[in-house]
N, C-alpha and C positions, 0 to 999 in steps of 0.2 A: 553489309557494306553498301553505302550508298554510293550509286554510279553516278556520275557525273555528264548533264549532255551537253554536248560543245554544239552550238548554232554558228554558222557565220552566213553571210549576202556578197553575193558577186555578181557581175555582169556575164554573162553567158558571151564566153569565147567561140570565135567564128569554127574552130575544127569541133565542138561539142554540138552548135546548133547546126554543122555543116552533117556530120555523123544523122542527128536525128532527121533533117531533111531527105537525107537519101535512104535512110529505113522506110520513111513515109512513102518515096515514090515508089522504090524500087521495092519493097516486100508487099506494102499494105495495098500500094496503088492507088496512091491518094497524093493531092498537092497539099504540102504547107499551107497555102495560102485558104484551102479550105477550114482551115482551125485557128490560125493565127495569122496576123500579118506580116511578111517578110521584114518588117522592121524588127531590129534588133535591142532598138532603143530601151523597150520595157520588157525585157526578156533577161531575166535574172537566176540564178543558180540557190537552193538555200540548201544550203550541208547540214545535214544533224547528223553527227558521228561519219559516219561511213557511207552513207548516200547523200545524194544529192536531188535536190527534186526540182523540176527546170519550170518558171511561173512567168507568164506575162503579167505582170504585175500594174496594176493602175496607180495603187499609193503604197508605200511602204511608212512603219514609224516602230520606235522602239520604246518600247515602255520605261520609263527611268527608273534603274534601283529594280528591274525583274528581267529575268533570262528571257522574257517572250517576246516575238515579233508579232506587231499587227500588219493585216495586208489584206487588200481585196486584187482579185487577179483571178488567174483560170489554168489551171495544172496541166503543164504540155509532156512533162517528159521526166526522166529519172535515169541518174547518173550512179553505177557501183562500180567501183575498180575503173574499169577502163570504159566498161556497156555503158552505152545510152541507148534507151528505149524508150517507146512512147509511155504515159502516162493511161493509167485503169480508163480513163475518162477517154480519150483520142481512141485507144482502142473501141471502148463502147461504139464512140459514133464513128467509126471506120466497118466493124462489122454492120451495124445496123444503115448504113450508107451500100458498103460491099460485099457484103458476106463474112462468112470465117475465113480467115487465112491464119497463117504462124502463131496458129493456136493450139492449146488440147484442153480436153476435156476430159476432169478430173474425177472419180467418185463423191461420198462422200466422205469414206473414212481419207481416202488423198486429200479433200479438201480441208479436214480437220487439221492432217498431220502440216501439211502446206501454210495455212495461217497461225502453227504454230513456228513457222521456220524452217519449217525442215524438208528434207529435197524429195523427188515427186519420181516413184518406182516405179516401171512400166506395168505392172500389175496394176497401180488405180487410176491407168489413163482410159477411158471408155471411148472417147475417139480422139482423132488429130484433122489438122488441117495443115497441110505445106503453105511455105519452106520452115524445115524446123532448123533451121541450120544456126540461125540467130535468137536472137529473143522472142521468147514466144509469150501469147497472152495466155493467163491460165484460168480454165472458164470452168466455176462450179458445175455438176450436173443435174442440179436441183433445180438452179432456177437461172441457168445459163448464164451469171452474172460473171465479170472477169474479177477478180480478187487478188492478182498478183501478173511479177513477171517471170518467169525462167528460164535458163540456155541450157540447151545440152551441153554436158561436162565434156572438155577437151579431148579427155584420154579414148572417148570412144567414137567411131569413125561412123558416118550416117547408113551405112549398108547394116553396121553391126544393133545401131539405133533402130533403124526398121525391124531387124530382126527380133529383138527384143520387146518392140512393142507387139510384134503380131503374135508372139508367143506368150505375150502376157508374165514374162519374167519378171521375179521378187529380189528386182535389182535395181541402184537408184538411176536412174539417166537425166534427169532434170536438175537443176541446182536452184534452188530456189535464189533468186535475184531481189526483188521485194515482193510483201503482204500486206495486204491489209493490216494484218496483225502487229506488224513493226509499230505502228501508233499505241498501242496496248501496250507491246514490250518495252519501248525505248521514250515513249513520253509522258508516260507513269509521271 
């Protein structure tokens, strides 16, 4: 069965880039303004399926008679369900600026399982970094690179999240948000 991927372009609404603003101060501890300009003018939303991936965009153009968009720009953020989080890239140079924070650090069988989609057990987390309460960056432990995003699943409470990762329990606590991999899966 061939899948069908739906693209569309929007302007990034003030409560989306208002959301990723206050992740950047308040978890990573970093200004907006060090990554992007607070203008909102070239700051646009591009949906394939089910995410959203947030671009300050310099030019935008659509190919006539082909499903693709061309664009030069700089990848700020990523939009699933309700989450917005920073983009692989903000992350990179927020750690490399301040260190780790709301991050963990995966194996590599987690890594594997992770850019295949799938969600991320406190057994192949080899370390973390606070607050894990929101989206976190998920950083290989091969080569420390970030490869995706993840939130801890609802249903479990952060006392019980602690618990679980310090026990090293074969049970999933992460939910995979995006991966790398989704470009392999989805734009096949």
């Amino acid at each position: 069965m061939n899948r069908r991927t739906n693209v569309n372009v929007e302007k990034i609404g003030s409560s989306i880039f208002s959301k990723l603003k206050n992740y950047l101060e308040e978890v990573l501890d970093a200004s907006i303004a060090e990554y992007i300009e607070e203008n909102r003018d070239k700051v646009f939303v591009i949906r394939v399926n089910r995410i959203g991936f947030i671009y300050v965009l310099e030019r935008k153009t659509w190919l006539k008679n082909l499903p693709n968009i061309v664009f030069g720009g700089k990848w700020i953020g990523v939009i699933v369900e309700k989450d917005v989080c920073p983009s692989i890239n903000i992350y990179e140079r927020a750690f490399l600026n301040k260190g780790y924070r709301a991050s963990i650090v995966v194996s590599e069988h987690g890594a594997k399982n992770f850019l295949y989609g799938n969600d991320i057990f406190a057994s192949s987390i080899e370390e973390y970094y606070d607050p894990l309460n929101y989206c976190v960056a998920v950083i290989d432990y091969f080569d420390k690179k970030v490869i995706g995003v993840a939130k801890p699943f609802d249903d479990i409470s952060m006392n019980e999240l602690y618990k679980f990762l310090e026990e090293k329990q074969a049970i999933p606590v992460f939910k995979n948000v995006f991966d790398l991999g989704f470009f392999l899966r989805v734009l096949k």
